[in-house]
N, C-alpha and C positions, 0 to 999 in steps of 0.2 A: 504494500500500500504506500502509497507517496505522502509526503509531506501536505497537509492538508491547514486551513486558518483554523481550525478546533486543536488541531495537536498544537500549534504555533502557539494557540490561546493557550493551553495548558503549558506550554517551557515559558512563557513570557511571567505567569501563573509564580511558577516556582523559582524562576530567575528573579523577578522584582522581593518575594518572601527572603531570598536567601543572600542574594549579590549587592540588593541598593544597600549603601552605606559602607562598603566593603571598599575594600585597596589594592590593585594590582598591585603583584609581588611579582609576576616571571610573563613574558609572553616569548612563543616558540612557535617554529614554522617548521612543522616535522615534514612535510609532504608540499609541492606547490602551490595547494588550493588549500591550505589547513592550518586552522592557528590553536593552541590549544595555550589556554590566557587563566594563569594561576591568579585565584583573589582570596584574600583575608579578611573574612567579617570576623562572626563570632565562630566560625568553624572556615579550615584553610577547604575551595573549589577550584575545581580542574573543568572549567568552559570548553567545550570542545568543539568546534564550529569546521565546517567543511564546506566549499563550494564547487566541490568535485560533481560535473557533468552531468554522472552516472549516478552518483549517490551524494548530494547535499544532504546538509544532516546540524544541529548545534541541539546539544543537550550537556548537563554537568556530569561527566565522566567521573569512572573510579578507579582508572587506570591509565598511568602515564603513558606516554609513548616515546623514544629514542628522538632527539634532534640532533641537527645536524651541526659540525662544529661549528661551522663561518654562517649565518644565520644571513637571508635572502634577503635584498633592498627593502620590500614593503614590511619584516618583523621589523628590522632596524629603524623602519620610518619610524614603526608605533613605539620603540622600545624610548628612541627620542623626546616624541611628544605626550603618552600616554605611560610611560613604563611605572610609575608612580600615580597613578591618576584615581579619582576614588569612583566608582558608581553612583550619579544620582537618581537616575531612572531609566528603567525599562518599557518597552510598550509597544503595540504591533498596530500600526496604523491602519485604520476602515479594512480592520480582517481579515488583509493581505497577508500574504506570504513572506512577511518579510519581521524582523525584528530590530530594533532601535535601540541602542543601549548608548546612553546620553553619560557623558564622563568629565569630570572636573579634575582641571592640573592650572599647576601654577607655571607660567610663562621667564621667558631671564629674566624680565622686571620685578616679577614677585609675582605678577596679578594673576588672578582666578580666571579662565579660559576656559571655552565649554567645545570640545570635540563630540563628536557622532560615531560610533562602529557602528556602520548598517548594514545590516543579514540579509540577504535577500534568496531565499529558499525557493526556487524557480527553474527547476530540471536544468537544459543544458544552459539556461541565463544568470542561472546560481552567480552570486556573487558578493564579496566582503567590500564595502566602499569606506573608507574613513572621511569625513569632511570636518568641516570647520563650521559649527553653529549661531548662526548671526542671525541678527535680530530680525531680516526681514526676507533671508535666506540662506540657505543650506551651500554650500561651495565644498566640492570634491577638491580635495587632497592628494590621495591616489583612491586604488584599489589593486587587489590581487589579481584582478581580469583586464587588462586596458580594453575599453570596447570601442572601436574607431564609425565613422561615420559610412566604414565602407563594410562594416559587419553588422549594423543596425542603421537602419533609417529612422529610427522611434527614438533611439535616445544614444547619445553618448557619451561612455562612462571613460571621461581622462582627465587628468591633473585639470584644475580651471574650471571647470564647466560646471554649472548649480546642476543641483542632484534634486532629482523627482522619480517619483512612480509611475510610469504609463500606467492610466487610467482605462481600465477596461469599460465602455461607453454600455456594454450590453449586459451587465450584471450589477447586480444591486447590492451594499452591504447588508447581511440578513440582523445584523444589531440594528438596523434604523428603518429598514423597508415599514410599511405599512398595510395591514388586510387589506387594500383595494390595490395596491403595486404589488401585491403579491397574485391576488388572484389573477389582474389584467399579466403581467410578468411570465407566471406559469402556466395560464391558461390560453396565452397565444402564442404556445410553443409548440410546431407542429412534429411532435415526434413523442418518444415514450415518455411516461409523467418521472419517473428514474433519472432520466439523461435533462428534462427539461428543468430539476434543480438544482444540481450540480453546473449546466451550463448557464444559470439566470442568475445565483446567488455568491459573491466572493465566498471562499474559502470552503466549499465545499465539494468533496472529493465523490467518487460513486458509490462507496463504501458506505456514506456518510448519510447520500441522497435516499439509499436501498435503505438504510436503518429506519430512517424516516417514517419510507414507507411504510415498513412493515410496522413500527410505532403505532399508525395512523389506519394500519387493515387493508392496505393497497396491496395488490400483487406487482412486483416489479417490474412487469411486462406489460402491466396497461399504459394505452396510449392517454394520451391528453383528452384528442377528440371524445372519448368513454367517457368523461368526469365533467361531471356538471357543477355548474358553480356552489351550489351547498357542499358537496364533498372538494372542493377547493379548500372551501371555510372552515371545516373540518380539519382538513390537511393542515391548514395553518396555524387553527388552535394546537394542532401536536408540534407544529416548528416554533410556536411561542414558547412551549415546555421546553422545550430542547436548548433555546435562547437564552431560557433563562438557568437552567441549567450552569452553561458555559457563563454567562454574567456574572452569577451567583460563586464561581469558582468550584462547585463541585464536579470537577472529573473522576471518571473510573478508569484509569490506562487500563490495561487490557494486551492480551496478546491468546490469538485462534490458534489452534493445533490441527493440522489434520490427523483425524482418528481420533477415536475415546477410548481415554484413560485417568479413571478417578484415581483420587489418591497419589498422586505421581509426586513421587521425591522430588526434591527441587534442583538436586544435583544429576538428574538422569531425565529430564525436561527437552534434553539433545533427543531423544528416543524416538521424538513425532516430529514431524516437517513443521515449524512455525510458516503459517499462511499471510495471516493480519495481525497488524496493532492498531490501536484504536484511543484514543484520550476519554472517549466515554465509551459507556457499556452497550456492546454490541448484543444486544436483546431478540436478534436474528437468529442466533447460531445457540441459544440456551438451550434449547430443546433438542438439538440436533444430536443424532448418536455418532456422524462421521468428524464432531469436532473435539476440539475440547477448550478450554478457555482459562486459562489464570491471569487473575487480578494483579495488579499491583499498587503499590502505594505513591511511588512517583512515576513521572512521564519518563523522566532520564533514567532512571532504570530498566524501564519497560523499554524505553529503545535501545541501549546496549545490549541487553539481552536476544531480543529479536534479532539484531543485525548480528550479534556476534555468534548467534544458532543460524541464520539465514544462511552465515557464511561459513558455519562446518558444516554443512550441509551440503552446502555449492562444492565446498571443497571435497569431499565424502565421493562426490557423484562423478568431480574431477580426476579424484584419484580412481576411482575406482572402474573409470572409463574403457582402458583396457583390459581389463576382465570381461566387463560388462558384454562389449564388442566380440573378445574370447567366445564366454559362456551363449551368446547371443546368434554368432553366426555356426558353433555347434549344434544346438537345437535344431537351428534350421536345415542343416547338414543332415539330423539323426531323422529329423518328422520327413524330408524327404525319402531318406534310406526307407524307412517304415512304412510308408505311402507305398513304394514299389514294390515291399516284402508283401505286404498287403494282397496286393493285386496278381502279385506272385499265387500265394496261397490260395488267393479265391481262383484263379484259372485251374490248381491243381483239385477241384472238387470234382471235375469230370470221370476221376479217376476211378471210382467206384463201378460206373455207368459201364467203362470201358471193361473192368474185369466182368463185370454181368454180360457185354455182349460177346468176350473171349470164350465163357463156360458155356454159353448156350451155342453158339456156334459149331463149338467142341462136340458138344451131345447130337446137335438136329443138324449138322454141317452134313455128312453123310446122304441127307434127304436132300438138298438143296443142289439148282440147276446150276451151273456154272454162266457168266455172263448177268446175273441180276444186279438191282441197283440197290435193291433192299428186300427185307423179306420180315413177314411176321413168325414169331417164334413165343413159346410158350414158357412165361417167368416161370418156374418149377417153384420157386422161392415163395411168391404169393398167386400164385395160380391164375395170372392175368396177363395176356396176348401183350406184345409189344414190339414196335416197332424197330430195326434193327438195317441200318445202314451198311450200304456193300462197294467196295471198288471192283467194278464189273470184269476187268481185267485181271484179277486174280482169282483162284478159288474160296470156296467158302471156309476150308480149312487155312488155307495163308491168311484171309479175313483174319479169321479167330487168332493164330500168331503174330495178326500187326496192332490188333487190339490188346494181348497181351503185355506187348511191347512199347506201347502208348501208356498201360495202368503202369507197367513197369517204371518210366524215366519219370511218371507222377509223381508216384508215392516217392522215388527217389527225393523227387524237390521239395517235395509235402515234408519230407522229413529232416533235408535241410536247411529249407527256409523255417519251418516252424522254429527247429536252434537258432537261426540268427536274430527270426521277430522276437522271440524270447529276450534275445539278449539288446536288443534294440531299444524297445520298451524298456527295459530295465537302466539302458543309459540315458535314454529322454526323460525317467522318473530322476536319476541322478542327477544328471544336466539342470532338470527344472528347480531338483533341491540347490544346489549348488545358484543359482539367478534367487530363491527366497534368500539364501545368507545375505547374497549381496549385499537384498535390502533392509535385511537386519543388520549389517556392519557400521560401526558407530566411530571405531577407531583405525587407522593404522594396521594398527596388529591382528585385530579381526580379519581385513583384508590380506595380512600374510598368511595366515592361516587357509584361508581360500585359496589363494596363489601357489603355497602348498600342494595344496589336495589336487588342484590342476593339473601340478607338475608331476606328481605322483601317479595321476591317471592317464596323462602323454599329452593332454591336452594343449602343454605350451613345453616347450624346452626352457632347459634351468637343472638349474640345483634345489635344493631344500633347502629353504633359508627360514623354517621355522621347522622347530619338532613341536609334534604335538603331543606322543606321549611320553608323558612325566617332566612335559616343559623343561626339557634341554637339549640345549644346542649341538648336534650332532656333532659338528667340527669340533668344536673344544670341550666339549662336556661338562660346561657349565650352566647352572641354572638361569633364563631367562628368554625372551621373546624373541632373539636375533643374535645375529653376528656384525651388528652395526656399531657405529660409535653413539648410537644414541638412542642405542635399546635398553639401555638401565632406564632410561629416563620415558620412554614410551609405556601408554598405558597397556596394562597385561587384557589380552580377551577374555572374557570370562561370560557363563550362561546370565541371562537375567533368574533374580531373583524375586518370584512375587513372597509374599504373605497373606493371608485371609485373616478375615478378623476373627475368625477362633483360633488363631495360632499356627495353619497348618502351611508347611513351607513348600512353596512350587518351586520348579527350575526347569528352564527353557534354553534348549539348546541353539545359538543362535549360528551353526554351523554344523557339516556333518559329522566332523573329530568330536565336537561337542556332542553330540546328538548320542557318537556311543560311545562313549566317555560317560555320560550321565546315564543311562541306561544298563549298562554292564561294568560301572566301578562305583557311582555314586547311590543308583537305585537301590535297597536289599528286595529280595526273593515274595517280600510281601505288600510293597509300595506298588500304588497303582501307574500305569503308564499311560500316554495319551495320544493319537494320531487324527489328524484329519485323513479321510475316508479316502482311498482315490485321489489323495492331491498329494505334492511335496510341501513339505512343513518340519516343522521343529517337535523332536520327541519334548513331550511332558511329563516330565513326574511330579508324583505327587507322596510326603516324605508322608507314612503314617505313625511312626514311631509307637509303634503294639495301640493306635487308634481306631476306631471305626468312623470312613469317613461319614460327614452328613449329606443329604444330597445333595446341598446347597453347594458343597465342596466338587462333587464330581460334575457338576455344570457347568461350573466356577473353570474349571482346568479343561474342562470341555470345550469352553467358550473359548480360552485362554490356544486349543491348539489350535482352531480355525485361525483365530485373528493372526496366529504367526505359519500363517499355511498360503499354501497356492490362491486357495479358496476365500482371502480375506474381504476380497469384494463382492462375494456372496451373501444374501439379503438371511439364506440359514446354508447350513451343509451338515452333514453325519461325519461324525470324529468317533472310532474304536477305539475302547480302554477296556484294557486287561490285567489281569497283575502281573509286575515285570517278570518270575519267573515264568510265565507262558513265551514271552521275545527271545525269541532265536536268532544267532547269527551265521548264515550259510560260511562254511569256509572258502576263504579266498573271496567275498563279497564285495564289493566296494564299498567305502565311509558312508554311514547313516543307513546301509539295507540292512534291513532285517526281517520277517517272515513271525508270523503265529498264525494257527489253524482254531484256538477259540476265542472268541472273541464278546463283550457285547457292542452295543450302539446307540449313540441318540443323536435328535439332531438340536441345533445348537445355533445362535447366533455370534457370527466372530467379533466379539466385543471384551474388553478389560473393565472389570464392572466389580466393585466393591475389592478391590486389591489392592495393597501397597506392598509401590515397587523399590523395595532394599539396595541401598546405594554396596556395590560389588569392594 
């Protein structure tokens, strides 16, 4: 979700609470577009402002960042004029995008001098402007962007020139709009009532316009033309709450998950894709089973977090790119192979037909004229005539030996292609496990571990550069995840851990080593195990420790294999649980097969649902 004038309102929110009256102590230019501006009120703040393109961004950071020795002309400009300077006010002008931090410094004469840092949080127009605040206008300084007259026609941002906001002539601020500029505004917008508030009102995003709606009972796909003026009125009585809301300063930051999951550690939050954030409470997505939603208490929190999960995530998917490609173009390689075994097997069905027209031939061939094209002959088997196909040019006895010889190279194929679908199927189920871990891998080392199991099964060339059993290093026989210089320091993979709230402990194999690893060293002989039915997925156990589970519990781990299974985007699926002494493992199997012949079953929806997930 983009920078929006609600979230702006909530950082300007806790900027003015916490920064006005405070004193630069340090400003730094880690990155080109990036200033991160140390202040001391009654607690020392790390401002963190960006005008990077891709990603603008200012919230109070809780984590430094490295700068660079010899510091860029526009820090040095500020360190000049502002580098002492105290905060008198903050404030985000008619709900723009933008944020104003108004600074007092004393000049060489002694005298009080009023400077401007202005934010301007505006995708690729993003930019930091410094000016000089005069009584009857605003005069740019520099900025970190020079913007010449040959890059904008609207405005240009260089040394000299009075500083202003292009005025967006077609949206209105929603702090000051009025019930008849709003209805005329939104109701002569000809496209979806969604898209026609977020285009009519500063500072509001689609995110922001859908909540609205849904506030106010609207589907967010109705057009404008559908809505009559009373449900305009309506609609606006819910954007006055909303207004006042933000006025009033009570935000709910927020950040969506995709997928549910109660109870979720706060240190294993990395687990789900962060989707949205939000300055208030997204009241769309409450209900929803594929989201999940944690609060938080400031805005700056709530966006370091987001971004810094956005971006192990991005990373995750980065790194893990080449596997992905790997595991991705095998499949497609094996569902091919399978497809042809297939078609293979189904041609070898004739083969029965062909030995029925060999034996009969055999018997009644004797009777038969030489020169036919076919002839009827009597099933002996079910006592009913049938028709029986002839190559006129040979006898009806060579017939019967070229039909023999037909069943013959059948059942041949029948019996070797059935061994390779066998074994086909058995690597497309493996392949497919192996694409689940992926996207259960959280770390680094998870991903070695798969990379592993690849190299193990021929799928990529390499060496082993992780052991998986008893976690040590093949080459040197030390305990640990690699043989790198900075595997001490890499987090170790390890299964997830749930808890249920009577006590009973899960564990979730989020790879195939894991899978029998947990299953045949961590499981005992009377702990139940868990599988989705027909899919690839992560073994589940469940510890009982001389317990009986409740049923609550076997739902609970039921629900628990779907969700980490092939099948997670299934509305239900069937998961078999047995106890683990029933799980077999064929010798010479490959990682995570295993085999049982009793089983029971239910079906299940793949959800995380009254669990707490134990930080590893």
């Amino acid at each position: 979700m983009a920078f929006d004038g609600i979230t702006i309102a909530n950082i300007v929110r806790d900027m003015k609470e916490k920064l006005v009256g405070g004193r630069i102590l340090k400003i730094q230019q880690p990155e080109k577009d990036e200033l991160i501006i140390t202040i001391k009120n009654y607690d020392q703040y790390l401002l963190f402002i960006s005008a990077d393109a891709s990603l603008p961004l200012i919230y109070l950071s809780s984590s430094k960042k490295e700068a660079p020795m010899t510091a860029p002309n526009f820090c040095m400009l500020l360190r000049k004029y502002i580098g002492t300077a105290r905060v008198v006010d903050v404030y985000q002008p008619d709900f723009e995008r933008v944020v104003v931090i108004v600074l007092e410094h004393l000049d060489e004469m002694g005298d009080v001098c009023r400077k401007k840092l202005i934010v301007e949080i505006m995708g690729k127009h993003s930019n930091i402007i410094f000016c000089q605040d005069e009584e009857d206008k605003t005069k740019i300084i520099d900025s970190i962007k020079h913007v010449s007259a040959a890059l904008s026609s609207v405005r240009e941002v260089l040394p000299g020139r009075e500083y202003f906001i292009p005025k967006q002539a077609d949206k209105k601020n929603p702090l000051l709009i009025t019930e008849e500029e709003f209805v005329s505004t939104i109701g002569g917008y000809p496209d979806s009532l969604g898209k026609a508030v977020y285009m009519s009102l500063t500072g509001f995003s689609p995110v922001m316009a859908n909540e609205l709606l849904y506030r106010a009972g609207f589907d967010i796909d109705v057009n404008v033309k559908e809505i009559s003026r009373d449900m305009l009125i309506h609609l606006y009585k819910r954007f006055l709450e909303m207004i006042s809301i933000i006025k009033n300063g009570e935000f709910s930051p927020c950040i969506c998950y995709e997928g549910k999951q109660d109870n979720m550690a706060a240190d294993r939050q990395e687990v789900l894709k962060p989707i949205e954030f939000s300055a208030l409470k997204l009241t769309m997505y409450g209900d929803s089973d594929a989201m999940t939603i944690v609060d938080y208490d400031s805005i700056s929190r709530c966006l370091e977090d987001y971004y810094a999960k956005k971006n192990a995530v991005t990373n995750m998917r980065q790194k893990s790119s080449d596997l992905r490609r790997v595991v991705s173009n095998a499949i497609e390689r094996t569902a091919k192979k399978l497809e042809i075994q297939q078609k293979q097997l189904k041609d070898t069905e004739k083969r029965e037909k062909f030995k029925l027209y060999g034996e009969l031939l055999t018997t009644y061939g004797y009777n038969l004229e030489e020169g036919q094209k076919e002839c009827i002959l009597n099933n002996y088997y079910t006592g009913e005539d049938i028709k029986v196909p002839l190559d006129e040019t040979i006898s009806p006895l060579e017939n019967a030996k070229k039909y023999f010889e037909k069943y013959s190279k059948l059942k041949r194929t029948y019996e070797a292609v059935s061994v390779q679908l066998k074994a086909a199927e058995e690597e497309l189920e493996h392949l497919e496990s192996v694409s689940v871990a992926l996207g259960m891998a959280e770390c680094s080392d998870d991903l070695d571990v798969i990379k592993n199991e690849l190299i193990e099964c021929g799928y990529i060339k390499g060496r082993n550069i992780y052991s998986v059993k008893g976690g040590t290093n093949r080459k040197n026989g030390r305990k640990g995840s690699g043989n790198g210089k900075n595997a001490g320091n890499r987090e170790k993979s390890k299964p997830l851990h749930y808890v249920t709230e009577d006590g009973f402990h899960l564990y979730v194999g989020k790879n195939n080593y894991q899978n029998d690893e947990l299953t045949f060293k961590v499981a005992g002989n009377n702990d139940w195990w868990f599988h989705a039915k027909k899919n690839a997925g992560s073994h589940v156990i469940v510890k009982t420790e001389g317990r009986e589970l409740p049923d609550k519990v076997f739902e609970q781990a039921a629900s628990l294999a779907a969700y980490y299974s092939k099948a997670q985007e299934n509305t239900k699926t069937d998961v078999d649980y047995l106890k683990r002494k029933d799980v077999k493992k064929p010798n010479g199997a490959k990682p995570g097969f295993v085999v049982y012949y009793t089983n029971y079953s239910m079906t299940v929806a793949p959800k995380i649902d009254g669990l707490t997930l134990v930080s590893s």
